[in-house]
Biotite code that builds the C-alpha atoms (Angstrom):
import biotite.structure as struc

atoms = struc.array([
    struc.Atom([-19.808, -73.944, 39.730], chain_id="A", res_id=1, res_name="UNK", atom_name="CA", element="C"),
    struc.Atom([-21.594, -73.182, 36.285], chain_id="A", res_id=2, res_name="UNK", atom_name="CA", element="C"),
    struc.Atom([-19.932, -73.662, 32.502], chain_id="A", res_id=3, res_name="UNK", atom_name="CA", element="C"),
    struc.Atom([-18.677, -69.921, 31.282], chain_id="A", res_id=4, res_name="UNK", atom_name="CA", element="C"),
    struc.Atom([-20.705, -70.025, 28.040], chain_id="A", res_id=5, res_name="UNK", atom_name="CA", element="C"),
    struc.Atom([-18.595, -67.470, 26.720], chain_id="A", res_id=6, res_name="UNK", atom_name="CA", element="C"),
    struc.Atom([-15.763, -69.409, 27.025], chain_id="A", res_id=7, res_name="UNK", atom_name="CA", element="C"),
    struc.Atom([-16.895, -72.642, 25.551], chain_id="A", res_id=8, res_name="UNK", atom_name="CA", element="C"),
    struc.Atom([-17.711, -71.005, 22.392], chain_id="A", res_id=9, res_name="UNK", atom_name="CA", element="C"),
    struc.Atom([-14.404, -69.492, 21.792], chain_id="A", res_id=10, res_name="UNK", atom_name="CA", element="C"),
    struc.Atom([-12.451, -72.538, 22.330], chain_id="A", res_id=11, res_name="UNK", atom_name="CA", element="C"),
    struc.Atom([-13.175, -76.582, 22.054], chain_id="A", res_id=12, res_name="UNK", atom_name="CA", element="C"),
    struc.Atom([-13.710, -78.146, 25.468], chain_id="A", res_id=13, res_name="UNK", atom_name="CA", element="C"),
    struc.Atom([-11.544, -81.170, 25.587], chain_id="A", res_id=14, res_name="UNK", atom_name="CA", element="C"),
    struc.Atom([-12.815, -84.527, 26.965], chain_id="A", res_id=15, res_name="UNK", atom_name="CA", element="C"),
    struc.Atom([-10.967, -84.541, 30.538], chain_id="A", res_id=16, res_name="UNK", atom_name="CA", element="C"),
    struc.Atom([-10.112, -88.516, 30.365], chain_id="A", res_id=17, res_name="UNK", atom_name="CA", element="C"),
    struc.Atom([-8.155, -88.088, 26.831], chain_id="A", res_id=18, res_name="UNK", atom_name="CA", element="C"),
    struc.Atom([-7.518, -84.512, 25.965], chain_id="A", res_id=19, res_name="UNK", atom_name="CA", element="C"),
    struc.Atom([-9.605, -84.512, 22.752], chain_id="A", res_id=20, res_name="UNK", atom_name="CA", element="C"),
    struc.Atom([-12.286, -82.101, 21.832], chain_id="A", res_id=21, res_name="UNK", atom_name="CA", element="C"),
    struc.Atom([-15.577, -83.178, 23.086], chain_id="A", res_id=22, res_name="UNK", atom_name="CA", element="C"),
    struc.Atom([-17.777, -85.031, 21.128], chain_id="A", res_id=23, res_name="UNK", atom_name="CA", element="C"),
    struc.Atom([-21.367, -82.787, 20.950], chain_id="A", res_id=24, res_name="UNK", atom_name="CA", element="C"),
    struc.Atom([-24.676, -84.640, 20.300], chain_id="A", res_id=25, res_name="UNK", atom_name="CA", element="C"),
    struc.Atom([-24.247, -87.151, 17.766], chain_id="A", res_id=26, res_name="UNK", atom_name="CA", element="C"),
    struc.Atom([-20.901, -87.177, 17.422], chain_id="A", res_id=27, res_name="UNK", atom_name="CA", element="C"),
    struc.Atom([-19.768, -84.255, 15.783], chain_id="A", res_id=28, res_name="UNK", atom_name="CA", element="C"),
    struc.Atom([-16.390, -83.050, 17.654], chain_id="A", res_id=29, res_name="UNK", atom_name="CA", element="C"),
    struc.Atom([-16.620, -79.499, 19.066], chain_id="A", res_id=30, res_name="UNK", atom_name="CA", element="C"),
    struc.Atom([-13.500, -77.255, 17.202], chain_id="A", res_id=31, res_name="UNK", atom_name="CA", element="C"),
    struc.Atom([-13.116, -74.193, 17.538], chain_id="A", res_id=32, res_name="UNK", atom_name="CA", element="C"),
    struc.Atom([-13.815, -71.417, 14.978], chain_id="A", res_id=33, res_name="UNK", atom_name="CA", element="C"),
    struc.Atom([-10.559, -70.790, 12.585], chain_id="A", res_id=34, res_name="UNK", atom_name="CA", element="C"),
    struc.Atom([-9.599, -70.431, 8.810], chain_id="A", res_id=35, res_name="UNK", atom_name="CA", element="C"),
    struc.Atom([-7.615, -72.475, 6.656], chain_id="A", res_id=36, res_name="UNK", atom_name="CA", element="C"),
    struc.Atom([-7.008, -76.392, 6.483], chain_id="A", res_id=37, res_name="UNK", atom_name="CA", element="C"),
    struc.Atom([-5.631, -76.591, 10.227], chain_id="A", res_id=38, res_name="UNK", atom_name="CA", element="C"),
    struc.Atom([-8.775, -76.636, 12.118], chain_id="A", res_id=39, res_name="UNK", atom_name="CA", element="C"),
    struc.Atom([-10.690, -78.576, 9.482], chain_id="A", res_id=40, res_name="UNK", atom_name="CA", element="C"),
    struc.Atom([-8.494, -81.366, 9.629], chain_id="A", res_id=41, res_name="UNK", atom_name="CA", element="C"),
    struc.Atom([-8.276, -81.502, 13.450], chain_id="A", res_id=42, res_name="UNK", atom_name="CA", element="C"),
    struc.Atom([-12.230, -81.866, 13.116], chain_id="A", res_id=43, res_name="UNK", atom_name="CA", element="C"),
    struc.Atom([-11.808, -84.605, 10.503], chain_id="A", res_id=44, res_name="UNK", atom_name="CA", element="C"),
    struc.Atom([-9.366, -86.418, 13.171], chain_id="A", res_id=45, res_name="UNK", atom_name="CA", element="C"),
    struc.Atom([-11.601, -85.763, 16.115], chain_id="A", res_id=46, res_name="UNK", atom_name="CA", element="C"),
    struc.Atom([-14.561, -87.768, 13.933], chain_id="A", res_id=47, res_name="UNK", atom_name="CA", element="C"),
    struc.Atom([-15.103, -91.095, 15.830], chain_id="A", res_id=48, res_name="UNK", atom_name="CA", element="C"),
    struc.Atom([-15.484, -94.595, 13.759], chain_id="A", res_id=49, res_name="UNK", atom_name="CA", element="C"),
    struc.Atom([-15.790, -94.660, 10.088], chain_id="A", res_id=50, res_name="UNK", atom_name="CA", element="C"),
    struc.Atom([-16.547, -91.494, 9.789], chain_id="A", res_id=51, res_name="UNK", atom_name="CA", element="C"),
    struc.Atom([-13.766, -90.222, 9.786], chain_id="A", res_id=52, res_name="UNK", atom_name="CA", element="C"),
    struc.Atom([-12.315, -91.924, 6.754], chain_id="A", res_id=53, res_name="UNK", atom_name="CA", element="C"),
    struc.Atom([-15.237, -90.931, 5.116], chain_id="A", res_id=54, res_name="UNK", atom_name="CA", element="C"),
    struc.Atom([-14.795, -87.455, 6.014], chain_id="A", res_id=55, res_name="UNK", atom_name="CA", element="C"),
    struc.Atom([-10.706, -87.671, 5.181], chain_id="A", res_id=56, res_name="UNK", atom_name="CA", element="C"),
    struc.Atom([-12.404, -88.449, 1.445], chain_id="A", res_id=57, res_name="UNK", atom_name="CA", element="C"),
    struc.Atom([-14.894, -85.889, 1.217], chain_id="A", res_id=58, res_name="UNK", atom_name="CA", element="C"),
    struc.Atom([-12.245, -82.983, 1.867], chain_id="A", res_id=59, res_name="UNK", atom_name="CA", element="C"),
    struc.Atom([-9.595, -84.620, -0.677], chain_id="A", res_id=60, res_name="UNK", atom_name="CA", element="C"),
    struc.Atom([-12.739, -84.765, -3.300], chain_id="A", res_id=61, res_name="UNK", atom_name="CA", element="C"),
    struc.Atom([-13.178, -81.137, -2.661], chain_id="A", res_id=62, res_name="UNK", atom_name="CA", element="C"),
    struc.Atom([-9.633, -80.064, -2.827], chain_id="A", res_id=63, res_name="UNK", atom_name="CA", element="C"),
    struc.Atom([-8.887, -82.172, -6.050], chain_id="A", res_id=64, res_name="UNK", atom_name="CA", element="C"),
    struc.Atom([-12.305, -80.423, -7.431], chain_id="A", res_id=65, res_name="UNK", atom_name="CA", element="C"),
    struc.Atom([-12.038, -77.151, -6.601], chain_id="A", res_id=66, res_name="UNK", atom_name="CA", element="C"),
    struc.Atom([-8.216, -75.613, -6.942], chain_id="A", res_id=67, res_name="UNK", atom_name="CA", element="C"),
    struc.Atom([-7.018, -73.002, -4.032], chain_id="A", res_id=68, res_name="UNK", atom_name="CA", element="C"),
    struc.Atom([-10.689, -74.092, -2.471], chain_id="A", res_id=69, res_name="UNK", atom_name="CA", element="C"),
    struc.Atom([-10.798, -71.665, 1.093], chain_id="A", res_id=70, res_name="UNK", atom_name="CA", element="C"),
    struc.Atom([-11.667, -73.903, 4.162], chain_id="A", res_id=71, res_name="UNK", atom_name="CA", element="C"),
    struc.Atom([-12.454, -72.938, 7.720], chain_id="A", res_id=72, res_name="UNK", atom_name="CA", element="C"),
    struc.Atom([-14.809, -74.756, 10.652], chain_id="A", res_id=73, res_name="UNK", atom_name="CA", element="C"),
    struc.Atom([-17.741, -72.724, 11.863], chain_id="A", res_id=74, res_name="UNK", atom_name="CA", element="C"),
    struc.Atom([-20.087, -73.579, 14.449], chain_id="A", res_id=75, res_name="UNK", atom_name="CA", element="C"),
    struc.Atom([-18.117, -76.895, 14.975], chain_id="A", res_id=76, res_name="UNK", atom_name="CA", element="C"),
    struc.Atom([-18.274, -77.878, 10.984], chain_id="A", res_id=77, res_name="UNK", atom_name="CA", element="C"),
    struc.Atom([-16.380, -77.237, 8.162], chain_id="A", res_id=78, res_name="UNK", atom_name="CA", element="C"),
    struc.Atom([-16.870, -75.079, 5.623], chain_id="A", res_id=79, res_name="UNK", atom_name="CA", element="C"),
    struc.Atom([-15.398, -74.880, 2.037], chain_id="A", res_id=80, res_name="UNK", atom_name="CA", element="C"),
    struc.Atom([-15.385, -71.564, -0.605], chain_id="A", res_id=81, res_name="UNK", atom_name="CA", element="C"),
    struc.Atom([-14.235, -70.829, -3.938], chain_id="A", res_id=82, res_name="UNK", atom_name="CA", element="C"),
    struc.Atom([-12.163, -67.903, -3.360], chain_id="A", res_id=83, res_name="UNK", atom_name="CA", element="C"),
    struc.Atom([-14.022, -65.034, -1.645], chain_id="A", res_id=84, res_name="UNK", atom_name="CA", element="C"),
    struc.Atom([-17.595, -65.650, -3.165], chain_id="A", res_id=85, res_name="UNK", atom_name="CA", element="C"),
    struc.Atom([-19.262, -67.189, 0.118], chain_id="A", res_id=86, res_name="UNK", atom_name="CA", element="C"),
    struc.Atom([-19.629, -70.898, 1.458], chain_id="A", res_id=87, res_name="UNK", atom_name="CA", element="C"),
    struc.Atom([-20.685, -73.224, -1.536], chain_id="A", res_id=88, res_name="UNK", atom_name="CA", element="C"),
    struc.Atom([-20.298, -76.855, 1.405], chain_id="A", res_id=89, res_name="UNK", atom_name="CA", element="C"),
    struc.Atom([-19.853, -78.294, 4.892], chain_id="A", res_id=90, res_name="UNK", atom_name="CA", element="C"),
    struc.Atom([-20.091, -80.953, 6.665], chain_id="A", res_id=91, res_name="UNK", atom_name="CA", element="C"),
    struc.Atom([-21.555, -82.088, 10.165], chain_id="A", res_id=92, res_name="UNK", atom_name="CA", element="C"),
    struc.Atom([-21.302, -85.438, 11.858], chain_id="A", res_id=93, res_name="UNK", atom_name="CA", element="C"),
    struc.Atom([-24.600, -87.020, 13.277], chain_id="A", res_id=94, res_name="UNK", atom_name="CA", element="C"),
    struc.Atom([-25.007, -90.432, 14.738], chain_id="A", res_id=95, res_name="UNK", atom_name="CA", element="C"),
    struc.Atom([-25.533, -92.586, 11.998], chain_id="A", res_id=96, res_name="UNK", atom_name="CA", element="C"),
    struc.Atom([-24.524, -90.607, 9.082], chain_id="A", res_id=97, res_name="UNK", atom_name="CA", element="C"),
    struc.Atom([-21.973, -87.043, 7.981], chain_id="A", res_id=98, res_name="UNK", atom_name="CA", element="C"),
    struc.Atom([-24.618, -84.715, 6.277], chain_id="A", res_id=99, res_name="UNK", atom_name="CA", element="C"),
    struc.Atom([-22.746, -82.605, 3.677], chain_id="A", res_id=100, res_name="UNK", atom_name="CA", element="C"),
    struc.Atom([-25.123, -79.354, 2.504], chain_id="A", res_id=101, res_name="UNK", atom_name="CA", element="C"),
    struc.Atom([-24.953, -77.810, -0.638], chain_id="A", res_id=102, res_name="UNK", atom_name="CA", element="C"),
    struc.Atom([-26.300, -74.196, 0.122], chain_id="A", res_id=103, res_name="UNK", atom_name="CA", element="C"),
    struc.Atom([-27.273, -73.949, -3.479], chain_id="A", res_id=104, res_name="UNK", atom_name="CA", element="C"),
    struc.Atom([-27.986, -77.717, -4.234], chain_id="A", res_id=105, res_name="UNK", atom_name="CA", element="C"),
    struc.Atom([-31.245, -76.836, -5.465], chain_id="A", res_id=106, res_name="UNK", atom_name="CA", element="C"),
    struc.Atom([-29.670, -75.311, -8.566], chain_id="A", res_id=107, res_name="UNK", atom_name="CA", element="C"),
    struc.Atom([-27.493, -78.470, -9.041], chain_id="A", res_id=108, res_name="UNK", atom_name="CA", element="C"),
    struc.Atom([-27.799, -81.346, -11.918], chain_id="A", res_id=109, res_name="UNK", atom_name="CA", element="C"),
    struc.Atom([-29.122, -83.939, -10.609], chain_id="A", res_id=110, res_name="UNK", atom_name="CA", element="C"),
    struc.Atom([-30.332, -82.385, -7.355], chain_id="A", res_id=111, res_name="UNK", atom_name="CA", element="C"),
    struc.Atom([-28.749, -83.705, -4.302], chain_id="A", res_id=112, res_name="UNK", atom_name="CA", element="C"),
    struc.Atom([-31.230, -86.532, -3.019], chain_id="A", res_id=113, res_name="UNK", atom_name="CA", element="C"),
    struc.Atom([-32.236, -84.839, 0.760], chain_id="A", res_id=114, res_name="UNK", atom_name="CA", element="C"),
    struc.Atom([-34.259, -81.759, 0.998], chain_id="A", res_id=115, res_name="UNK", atom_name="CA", element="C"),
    struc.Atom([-33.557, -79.125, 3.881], chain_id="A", res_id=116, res_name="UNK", atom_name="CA", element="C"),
    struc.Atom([-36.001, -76.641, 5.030], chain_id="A", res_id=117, res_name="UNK", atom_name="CA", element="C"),
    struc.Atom([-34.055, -73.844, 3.316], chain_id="A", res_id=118, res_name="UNK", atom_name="CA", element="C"),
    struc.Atom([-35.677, -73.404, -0.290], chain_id="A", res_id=119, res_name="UNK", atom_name="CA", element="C"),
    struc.Atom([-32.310, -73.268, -1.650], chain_id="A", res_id=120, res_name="UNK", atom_name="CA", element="C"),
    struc.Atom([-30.192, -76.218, 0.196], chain_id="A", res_id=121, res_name="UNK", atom_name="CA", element="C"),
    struc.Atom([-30.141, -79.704, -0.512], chain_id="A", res_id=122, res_name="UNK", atom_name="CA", element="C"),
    struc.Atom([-28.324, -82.086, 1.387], chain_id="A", res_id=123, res_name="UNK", atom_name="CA", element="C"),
    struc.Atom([-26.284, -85.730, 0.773], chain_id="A", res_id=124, res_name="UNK", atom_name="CA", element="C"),
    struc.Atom([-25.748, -88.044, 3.053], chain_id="A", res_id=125, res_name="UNK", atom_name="CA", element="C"),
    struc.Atom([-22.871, -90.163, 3.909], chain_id="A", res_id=126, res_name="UNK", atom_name="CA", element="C"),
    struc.Atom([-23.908, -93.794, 5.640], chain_id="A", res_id=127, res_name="UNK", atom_name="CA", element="C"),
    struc.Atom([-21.339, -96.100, 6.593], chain_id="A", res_id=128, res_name="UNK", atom_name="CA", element="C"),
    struc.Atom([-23.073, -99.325, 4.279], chain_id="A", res_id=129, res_name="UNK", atom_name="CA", element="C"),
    struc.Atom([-23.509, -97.126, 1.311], chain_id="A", res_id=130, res_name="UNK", atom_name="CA", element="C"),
    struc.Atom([-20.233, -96.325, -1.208], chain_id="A", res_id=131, res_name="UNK", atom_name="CA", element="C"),
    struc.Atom([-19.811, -92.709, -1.656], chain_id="A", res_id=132, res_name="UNK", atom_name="CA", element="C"),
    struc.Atom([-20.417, -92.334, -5.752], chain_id="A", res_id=133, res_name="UNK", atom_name="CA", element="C"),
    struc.Atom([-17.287, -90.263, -5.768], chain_id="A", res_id=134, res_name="UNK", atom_name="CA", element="C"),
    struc.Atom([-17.696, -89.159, -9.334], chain_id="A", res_id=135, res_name="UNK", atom_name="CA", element="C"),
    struc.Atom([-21.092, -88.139, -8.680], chain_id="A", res_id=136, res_name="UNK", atom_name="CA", element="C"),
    struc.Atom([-20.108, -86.069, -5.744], chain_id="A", res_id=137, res_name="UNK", atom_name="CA", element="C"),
    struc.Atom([-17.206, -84.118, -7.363], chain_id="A", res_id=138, res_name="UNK", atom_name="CA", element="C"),
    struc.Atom([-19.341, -83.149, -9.802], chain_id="A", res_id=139, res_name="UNK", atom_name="CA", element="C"),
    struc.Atom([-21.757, -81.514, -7.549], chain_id="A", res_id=140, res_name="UNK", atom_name="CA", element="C"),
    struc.Atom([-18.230, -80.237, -5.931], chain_id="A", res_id=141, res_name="UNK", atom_name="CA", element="C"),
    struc.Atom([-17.709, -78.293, -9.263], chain_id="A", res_id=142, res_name="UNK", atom_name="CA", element="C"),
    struc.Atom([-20.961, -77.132, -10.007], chain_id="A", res_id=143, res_name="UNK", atom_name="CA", element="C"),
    struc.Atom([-21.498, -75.809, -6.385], chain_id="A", res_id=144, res_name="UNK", atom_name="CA", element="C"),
    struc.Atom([-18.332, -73.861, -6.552], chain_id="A", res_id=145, res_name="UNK", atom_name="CA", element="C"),
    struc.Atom([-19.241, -71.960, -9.454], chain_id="A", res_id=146, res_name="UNK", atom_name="CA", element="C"),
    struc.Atom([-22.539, -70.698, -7.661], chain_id="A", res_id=147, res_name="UNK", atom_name="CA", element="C"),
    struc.Atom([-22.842, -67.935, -5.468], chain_id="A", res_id=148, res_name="UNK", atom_name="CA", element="C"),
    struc.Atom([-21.730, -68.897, -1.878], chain_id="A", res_id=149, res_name="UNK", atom_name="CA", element="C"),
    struc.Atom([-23.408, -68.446, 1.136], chain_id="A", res_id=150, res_name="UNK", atom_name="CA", element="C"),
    struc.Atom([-22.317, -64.963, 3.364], chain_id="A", res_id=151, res_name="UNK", atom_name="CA", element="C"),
    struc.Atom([-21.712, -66.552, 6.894], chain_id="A", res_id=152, res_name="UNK", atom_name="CA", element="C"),
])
């Protein structure tokens, strides 16, 4: 008896043993597709370890930055928008670290410190030994919000 593909991408697939969403490679919980704060904050609870506390404080930097900021989880992360002018963030869990992705942190002061293999995005990441520089991040928040969002 196979997996119905179509199935698993329309809904999470819960971990038998404890009725959680499954954990995909690297950690980052498998949610399904939906708008609004509800499904990003059952990804944010589904986060194992420390990340999740971390991630807890990324959102409440965004929604402090960014007033009426639109959130929704696609393709298992969350996403964040300033109104209806496209994606400006998200998130995704890997093993050691969450990488959040400006899609147009190249045109951001200073420049987020990881590079991406789109021209345009520029990623920070979030270790577990390293202090988020919260002031430095919100302001990235605000600038990021003001740019033209990504159409997803």
């Amino acid at each position: 008896m196979g997996i119905d593909v179509a199935t698993t991408r329309r809904k999470a697939v819960p971990d038998p043993s404890t009725g959680t969403p499954r954990l995909l490679a690297g950690g980052n919980p498998q949610i399904p597709k939906g708008e609004g704060d509800a499904p990003v904050q059952a990804w944010i609870a589904a986060i194992p370890d420390w990340k999740r506390e971390a991630a807890r404080q990324l959102d409440a930097l965004v929604v402090a930055a960014v007033p009426g900021v639109r959130k929704a989880v696609k393709w298992n992360s969350p996403l964040y928008a300033a109104g209806d002018d496209g994606w400006f963030l998200s998130m995704h869990c890997y093993a050691r670290y969450i990488k959040v992705a400006f899609f147009r942190g190249k045109a951001l002061d200073p420049v987020p410190p990881e590079a991406s293999k789109s021209q345009d995005t520029r990623y920070l990441h979030v270790v577990e030994d390293v202090p988020l520089d919260a002031k430095q991040f919100t302001r990235w928040v605000k600038q990021a919000s003001r740019l033209p969002g990504e159409r997803m």
